[in-house]
ZATILO-508472 format. One record per residue (C-alpha): residue number from 1; residue in one letter; x, y, z. Coordinates in steps of 0.1 Angstrom, whole numbers, plus 2048, in hexadecimal, padded with zeros to 3 digits. Each point is the difference from the previous one (the first is absolute). Layout:
! ZATILO-508472
+-----+---------+-----+-----+-----+
| num | residuo |   x |   y |   z |
+-----+---------+-----+-----+-----+
| NUM |       A |   X |   Y |   Z |
...
+-----+---------+-----+-----+-----+
END
This chain:
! ZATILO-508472
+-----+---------+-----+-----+-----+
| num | residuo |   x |   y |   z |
+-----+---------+-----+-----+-----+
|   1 |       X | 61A | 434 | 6B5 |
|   2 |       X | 822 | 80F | 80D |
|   3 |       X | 7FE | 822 | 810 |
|   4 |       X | 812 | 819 | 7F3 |
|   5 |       X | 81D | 819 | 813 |
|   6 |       X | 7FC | 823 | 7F7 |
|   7 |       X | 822 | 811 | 7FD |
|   8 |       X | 802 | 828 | 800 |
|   9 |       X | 827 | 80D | 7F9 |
|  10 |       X | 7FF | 820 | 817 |
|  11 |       X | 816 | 81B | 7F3 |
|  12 |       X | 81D | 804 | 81D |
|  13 |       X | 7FA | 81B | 81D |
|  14 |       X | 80F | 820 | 7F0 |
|  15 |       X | 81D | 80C | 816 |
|  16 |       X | 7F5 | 828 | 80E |
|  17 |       X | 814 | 819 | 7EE |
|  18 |       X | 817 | 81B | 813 |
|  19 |       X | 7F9 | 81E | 7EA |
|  20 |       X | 7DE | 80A | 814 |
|  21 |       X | 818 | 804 | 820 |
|  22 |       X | 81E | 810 | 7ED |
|  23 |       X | 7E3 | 818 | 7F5 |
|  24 |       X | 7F3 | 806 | 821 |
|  25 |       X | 81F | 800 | 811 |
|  26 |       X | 80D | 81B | 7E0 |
|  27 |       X | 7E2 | 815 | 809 |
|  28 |       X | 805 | 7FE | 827 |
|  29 |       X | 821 | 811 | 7F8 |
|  30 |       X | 7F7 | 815 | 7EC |
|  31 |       X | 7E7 | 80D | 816 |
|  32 |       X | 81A | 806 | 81D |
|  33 |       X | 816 | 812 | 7EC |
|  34 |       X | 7E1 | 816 | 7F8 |
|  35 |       X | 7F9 | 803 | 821 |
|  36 |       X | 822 | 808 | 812 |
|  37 |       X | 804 | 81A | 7E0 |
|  38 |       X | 7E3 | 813 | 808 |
|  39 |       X | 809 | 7FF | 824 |
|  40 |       X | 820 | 810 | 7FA |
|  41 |       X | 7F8 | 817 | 7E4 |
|  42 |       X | 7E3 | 80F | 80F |
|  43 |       X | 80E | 80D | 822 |
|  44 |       X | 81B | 80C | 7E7 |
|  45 |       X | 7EA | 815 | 7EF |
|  46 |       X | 7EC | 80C | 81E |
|  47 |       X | 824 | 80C | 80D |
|  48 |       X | 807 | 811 | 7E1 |
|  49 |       X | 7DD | 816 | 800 |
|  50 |       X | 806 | 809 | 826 |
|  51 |       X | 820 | 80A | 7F6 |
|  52 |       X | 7F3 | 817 | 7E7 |
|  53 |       X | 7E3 | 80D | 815 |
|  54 |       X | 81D | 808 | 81C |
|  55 |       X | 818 | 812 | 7E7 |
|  56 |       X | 7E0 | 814 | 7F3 |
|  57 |       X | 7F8 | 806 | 821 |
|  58 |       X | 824 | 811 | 808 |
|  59 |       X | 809 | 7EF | 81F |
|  60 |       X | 828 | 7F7 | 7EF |
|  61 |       X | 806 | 7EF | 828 |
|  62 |       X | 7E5 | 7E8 | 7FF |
|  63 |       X | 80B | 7DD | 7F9 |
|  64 |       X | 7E5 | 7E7 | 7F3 |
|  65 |       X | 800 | 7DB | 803 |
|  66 |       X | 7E9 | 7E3 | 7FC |
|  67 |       X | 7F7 | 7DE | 811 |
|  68 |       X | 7E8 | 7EE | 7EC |
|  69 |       X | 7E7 | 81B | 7FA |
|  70 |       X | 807 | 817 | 81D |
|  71 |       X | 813 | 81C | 7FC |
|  72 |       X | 817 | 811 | 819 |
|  73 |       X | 80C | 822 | 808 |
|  74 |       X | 822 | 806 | 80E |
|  75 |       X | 816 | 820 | 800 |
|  76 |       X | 7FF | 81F | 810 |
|  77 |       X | 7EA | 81E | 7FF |
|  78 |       X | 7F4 | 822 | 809 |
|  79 |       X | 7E7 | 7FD | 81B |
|  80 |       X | 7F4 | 824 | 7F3 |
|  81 |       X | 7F3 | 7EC | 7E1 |
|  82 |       X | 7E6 | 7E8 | 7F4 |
|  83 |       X | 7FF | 7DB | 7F0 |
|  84 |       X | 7DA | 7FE | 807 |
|  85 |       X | 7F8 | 807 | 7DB |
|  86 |       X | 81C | 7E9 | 7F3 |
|  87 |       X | 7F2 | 7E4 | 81B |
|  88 |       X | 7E1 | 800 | 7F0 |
|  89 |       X | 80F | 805 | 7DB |
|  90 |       X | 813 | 7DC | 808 |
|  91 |       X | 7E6 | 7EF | 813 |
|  92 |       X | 7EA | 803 | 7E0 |
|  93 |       X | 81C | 7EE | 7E6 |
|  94 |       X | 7EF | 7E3 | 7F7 |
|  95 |       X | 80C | 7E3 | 810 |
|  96 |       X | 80F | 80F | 81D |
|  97 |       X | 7F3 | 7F7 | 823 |
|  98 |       X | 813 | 811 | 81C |
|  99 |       X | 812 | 81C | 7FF |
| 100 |       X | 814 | 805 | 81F |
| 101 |       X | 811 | 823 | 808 |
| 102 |       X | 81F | 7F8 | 814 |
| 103 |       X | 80F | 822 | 7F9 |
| 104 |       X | 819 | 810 | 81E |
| 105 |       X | 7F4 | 828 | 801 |
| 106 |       X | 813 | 81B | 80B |
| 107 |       X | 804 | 828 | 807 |
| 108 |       X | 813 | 810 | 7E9 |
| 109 |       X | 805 | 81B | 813 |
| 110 |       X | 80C | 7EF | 81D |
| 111 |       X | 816 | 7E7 | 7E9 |
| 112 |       X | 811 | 822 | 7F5 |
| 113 |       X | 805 | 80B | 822 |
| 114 |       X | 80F | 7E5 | 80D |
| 115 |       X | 818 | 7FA | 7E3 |
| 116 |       X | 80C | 824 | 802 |
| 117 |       X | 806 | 7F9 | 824 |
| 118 |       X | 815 | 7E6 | 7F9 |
| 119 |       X | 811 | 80F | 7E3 |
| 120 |       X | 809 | 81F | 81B |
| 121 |       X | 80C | 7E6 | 819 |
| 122 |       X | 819 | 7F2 | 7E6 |
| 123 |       X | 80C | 823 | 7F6 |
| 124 |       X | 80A | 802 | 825 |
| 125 |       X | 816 | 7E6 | 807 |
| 126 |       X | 810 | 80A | 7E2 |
| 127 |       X | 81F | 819 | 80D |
| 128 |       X | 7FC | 815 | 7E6 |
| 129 |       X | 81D | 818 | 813 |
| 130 |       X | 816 | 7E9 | 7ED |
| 131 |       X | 7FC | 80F | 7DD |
| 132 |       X | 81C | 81C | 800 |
| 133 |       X | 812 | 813 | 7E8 |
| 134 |       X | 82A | 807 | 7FC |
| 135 |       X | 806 | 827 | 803 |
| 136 |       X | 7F3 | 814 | 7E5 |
| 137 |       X | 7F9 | 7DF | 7EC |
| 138 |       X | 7DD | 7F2 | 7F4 |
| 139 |       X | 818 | 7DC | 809 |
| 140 |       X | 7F2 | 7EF | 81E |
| 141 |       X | 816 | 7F3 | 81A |
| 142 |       X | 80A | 7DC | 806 |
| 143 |       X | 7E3 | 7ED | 814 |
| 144 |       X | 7E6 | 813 | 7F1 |
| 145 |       X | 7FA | 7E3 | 7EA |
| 146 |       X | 7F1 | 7EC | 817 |
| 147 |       X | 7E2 | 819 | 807 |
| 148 |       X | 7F9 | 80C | 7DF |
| 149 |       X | 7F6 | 7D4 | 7F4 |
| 150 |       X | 7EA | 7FE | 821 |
| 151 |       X | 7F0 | 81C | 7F4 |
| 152 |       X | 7FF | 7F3 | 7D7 |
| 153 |       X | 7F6 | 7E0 | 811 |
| 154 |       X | 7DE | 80E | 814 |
| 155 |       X | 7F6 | 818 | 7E4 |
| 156 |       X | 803 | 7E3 | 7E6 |
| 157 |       X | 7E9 | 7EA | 817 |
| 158 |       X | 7E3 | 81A | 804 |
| 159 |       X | 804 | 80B | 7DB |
| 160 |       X | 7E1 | 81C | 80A |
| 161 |       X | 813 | 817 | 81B |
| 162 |       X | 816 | 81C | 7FA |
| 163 |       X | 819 | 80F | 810 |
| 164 |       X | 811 | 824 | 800 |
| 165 |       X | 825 | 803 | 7FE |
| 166 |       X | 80B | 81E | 810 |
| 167 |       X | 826 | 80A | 7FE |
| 168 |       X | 811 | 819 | 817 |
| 169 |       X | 826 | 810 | 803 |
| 170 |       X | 818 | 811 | 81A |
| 171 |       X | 800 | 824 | 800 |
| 172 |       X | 822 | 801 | 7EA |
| 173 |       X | 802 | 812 | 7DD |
| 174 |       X | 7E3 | 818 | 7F5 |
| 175 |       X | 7DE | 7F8 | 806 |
| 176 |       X | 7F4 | 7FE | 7D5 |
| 177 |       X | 81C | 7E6 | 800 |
| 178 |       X | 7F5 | 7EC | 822 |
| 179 |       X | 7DC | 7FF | 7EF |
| 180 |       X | 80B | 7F1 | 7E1 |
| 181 |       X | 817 | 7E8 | 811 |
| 182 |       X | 7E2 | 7F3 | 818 |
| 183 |       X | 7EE | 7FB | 7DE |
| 184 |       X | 817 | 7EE | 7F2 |
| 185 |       X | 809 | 7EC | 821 |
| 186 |       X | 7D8 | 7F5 | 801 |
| 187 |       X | 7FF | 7F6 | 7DB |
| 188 |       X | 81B | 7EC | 808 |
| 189 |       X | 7F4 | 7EB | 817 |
| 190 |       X | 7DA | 7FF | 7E6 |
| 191 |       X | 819 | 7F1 | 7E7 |
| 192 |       X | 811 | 7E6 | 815 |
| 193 |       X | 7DB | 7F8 | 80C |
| 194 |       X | 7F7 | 7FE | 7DC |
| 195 |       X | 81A | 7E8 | 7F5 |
| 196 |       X | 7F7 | 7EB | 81C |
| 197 |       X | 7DE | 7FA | 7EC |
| 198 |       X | 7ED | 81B | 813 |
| 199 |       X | 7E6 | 815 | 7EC |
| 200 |       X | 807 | 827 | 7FB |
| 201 |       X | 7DA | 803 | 807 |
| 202 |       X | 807 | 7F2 | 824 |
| 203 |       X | 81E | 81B | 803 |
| 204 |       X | 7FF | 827 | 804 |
| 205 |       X | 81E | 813 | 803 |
| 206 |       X | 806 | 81E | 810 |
| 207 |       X | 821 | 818 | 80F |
| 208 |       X | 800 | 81D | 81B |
| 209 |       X | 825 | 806 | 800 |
| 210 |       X | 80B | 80B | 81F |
| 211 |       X | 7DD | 80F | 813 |
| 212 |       X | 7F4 | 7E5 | 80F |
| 213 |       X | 823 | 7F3 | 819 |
| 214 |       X | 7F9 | 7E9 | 81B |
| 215 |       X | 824 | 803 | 810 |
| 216 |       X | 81B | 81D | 802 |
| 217 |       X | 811 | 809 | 7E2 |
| 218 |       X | 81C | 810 | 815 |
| 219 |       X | 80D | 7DB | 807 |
| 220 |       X | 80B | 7E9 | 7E5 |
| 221 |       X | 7EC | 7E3 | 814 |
| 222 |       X | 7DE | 817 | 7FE |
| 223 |       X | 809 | 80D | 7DA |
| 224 |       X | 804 | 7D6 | 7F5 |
| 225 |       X | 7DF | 7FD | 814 |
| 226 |       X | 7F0 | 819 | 7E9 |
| 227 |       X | 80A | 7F4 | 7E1 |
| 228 |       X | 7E2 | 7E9 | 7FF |
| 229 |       X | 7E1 | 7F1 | 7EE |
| 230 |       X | 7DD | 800 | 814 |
| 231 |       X | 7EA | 7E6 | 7F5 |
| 232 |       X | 7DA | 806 | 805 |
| 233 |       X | 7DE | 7ED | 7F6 |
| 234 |       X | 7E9 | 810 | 7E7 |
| 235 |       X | 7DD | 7FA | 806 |
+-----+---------+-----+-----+-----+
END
């Protein structure tokens, strides 16, 4: 009896399908772009609550920046006040981790000393001896120009000083009309100032006519000397 061969027809080996890895490799994605999102939007938004905590706080100098979850503190500020409250009002935002105060502090006080020291130093080297008036005239003479915008120049970089403008006379014509004239002669130089882009808050005018002469009147070189502005700092 012949022995039989048993034939099975296997189906062929079913090639593995890309999808599963398109899938895994769309969720991958998907999950970085998550990721790097929150990483970005969430400093973004810690910034934005110290932000408001500093404005509600008052502190208008103090700059606020962030790197990764720590915050810093940059600017400068009163070493008379406080940021111990608003320290611990930013260390609490949730999510934050360091808050580092890099603030520069300083003495108001002293700050204002030294810059009226050197606003008075400028004023000196300015020859203010310069500003001088024609004869009877509220017209300044030729140079005085040159004074008058050193002067438009310093008051208009230290917008918060104020100076008084003081204008004399000789001794000639009667004294009402020597007043009036030294008036005039010291609003005069408060409206050259002015067009120059000075404040009239910075600016005080004022005349004494012909009581207050620094040379002799008898002389026409000592009555030109008198017919003068003085120019003083008001504290």
């Amino acid at each position: 009896m012949a022995a039989h061969t048993l034939h099975f027809n296997l189906p062929d080996a079913e090639r593995p399908s890309i999808w599963p890895w398109l899938i895994v490799l769309l969720g991958c994605g998907c999950l970085v772009i998550l990721v790097m999102r929150s990483m970005t939007t969430i400093p973004a938004s810690l910034l934005h609550q110290a932000r408001e905590q500093v404005s509600a706080a008052g502190f208008d100098d103090m700059n606020v920046a962030i790197n990764g979850r720590d915050l810093e503190l940059t600017g400068t500020l009163d070493q008379r006040l406080s940021v111990a409250l608003l320290l611990d009002q930013l260390e609490n935002i949730d999510g934050v981790r360091i808050v580092r105060d890099n603030m520069t502090r300083f003495d108001p006080v002293e700050t204002e000393l030294q810059q009226t020291r050197s606003f008075l130093q400028a004023l000196a080297r300015i020859d203010t001896s310069a500003v001088a008036f024609q004869q009877g005239s509220n017209s300044f003479t030729p140079g005085s120009d040159i004074a008058l915008n050193q002067i438009a120049e310093l008051l208009r970089n230290n917008p918060e000083k104020r100076l008084r403008i003081e204008g004399h006379t000789d001794n000639t014509g009667p004294s009402a009309v020597n007043l009036r004239l030294s008036q005039e002669r010291a609003q005069a130089v408060v409206r050259y100032l002015e067009a120059r882009n000075v404040s009239s808050n910075q600016l005080i005018a004022k005349g004494y006519g012909a009581t207050q002469p620094i040379a002799d009147n008898s002389t026409e070189a000592g009555r030109a000397r008198n017919r003068r502005i003085e120019i003083s700092y008001v504290d």
